[in-house]
C-alpha positions in Angstrom: 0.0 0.0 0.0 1.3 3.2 -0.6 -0.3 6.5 0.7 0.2 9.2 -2.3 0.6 12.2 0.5 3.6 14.8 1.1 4.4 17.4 3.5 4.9 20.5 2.1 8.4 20.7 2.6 8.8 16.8 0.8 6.7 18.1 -2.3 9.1 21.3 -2.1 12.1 19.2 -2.1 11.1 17.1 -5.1 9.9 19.8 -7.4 13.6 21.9 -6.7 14.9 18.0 -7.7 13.0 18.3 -10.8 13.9 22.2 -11.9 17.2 21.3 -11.0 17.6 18.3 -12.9 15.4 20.0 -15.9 17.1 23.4 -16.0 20.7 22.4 -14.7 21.7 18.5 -14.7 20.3 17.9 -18.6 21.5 20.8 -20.3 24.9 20.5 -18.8 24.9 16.3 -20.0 23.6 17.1 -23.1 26.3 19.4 -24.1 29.0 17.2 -23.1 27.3 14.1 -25.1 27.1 16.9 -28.4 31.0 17.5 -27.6 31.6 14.0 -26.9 30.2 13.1 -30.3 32.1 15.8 -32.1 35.1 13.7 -31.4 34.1 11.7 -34.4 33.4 7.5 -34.0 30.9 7.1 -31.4 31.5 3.4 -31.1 34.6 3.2 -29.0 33.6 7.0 -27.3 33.0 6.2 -23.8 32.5 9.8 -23.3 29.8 9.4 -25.8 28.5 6.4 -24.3 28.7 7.1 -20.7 27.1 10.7 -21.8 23.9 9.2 -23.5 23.6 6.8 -20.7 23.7 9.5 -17.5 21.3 11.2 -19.8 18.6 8.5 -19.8 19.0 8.0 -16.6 18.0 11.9 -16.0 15.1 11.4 -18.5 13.8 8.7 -16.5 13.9 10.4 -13.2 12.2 13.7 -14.7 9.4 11.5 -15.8 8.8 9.9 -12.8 9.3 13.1 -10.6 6.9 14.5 -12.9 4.1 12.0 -12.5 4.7 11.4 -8.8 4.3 15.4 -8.2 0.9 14.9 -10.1 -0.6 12.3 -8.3 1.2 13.6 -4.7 -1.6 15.6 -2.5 -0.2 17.9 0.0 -1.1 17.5 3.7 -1.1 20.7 5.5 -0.5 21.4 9.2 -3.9 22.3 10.9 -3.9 24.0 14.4 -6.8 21.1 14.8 -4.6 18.4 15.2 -2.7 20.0 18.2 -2.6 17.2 21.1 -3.1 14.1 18.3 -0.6 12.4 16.0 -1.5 13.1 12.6 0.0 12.5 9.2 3.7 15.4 9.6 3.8 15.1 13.5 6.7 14.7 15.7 6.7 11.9 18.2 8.8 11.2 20.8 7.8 7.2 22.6 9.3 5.5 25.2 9.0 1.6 25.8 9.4 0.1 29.3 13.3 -0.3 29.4 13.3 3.5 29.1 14.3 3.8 25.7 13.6 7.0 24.1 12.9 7.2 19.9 11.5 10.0 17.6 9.8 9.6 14.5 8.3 11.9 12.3 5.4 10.7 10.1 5.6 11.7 6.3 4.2 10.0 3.2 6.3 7.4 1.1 8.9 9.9 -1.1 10.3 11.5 2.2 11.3 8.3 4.1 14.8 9.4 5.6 15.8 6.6 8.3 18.6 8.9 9.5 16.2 11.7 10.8 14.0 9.1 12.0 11.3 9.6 9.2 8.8 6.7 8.5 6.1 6.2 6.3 2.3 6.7 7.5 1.8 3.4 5.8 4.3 1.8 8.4 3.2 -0.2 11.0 4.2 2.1 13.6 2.6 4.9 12.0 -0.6 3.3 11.8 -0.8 2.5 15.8 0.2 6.4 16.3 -2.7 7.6 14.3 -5.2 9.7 15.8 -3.2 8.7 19.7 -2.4 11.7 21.9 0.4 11.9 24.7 0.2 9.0 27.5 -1.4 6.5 25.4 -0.1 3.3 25.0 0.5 1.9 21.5 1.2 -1.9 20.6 3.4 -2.2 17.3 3.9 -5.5 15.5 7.1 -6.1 14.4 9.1 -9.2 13.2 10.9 -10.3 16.4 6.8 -10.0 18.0 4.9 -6.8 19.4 6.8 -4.1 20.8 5.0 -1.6 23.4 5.6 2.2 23.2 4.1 5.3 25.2 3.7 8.8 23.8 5.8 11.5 25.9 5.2 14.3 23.2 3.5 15.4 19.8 4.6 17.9 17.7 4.3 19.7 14.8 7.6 21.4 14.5 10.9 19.4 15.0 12.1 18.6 18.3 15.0 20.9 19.6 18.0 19.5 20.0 19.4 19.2 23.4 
């Protein structure tokens, strides 16, 4: 299953992804494969080759990014959702042995497992849902179900201490 919502800042990041690869990235590849081919026997060019290769590569990424962006609906922030974890939030859990995790819940295109990012279509994302801080929440993972409380919901990013 895959949820076709985006934060605003995710939908921002792609489309700059797509300018730049449209505006910047081609151009510059496609001069270098017209030079490359210049050089005369395109055969045994790996210039050439490597050029028109890199270049498909950019084609097929501009026409993803560009049907992704189309079908991608943007989930605002609402002051509504205060107190609840909701589709952008910040959450901070803690299970019984006192471990301590964030997560911030975003659709599939801004997964980012170093910033803690996970998809609403996650397991753990769908036993957040619609929770608010104290409750409990059972997770089930591969190695069985894992038990978390909520210590705090946001909707800006936790300060770094």
């Amino acid at each position: 299953m895959k949820t076709n919502l985006i934060t605003r800042a995710g939908w921002q990041k792609l489309e700059d992804e797509l300018k730049y690869l449209w505006k910047v990235k081609r151009p510059e590849v496609t001069q270098a494969v017209s030079e490359a081919a210049a050089l005369g026997d395109r055969s045994e060019n790996a210039e050439y080759k490597e050029g028109k290769r890199e270049l498909r590569s950019i084609d097929r990424r501009l026409r993803f990014l560009t049907k992704r962006l189309d079908a991608l609906k943007i989930v605002e922030y609402s002051p509504q959702q205060e107190g609840k974890v909701y589709f952008g939030a910040w959450v901070e859990l803690e299970n019984d042995q006192g471990d301590i995790v964030h997560y911030r819940i975003v659709g599939t295109d801004e997964i980012d497992t170093k910033n803690n990012y996970i998809t609403i279509d996650s397991p753990m994302a769908r036993a957040l849902i619609g929770k608010q801080v104290d409750d409990e929440v059972r997770v089930n993972t591969p190695s069985g179900e894992k038990e978390w409380f909520i210590n705090k919901i946001q909707y800006q990013p936790f300060s770094v201490k």
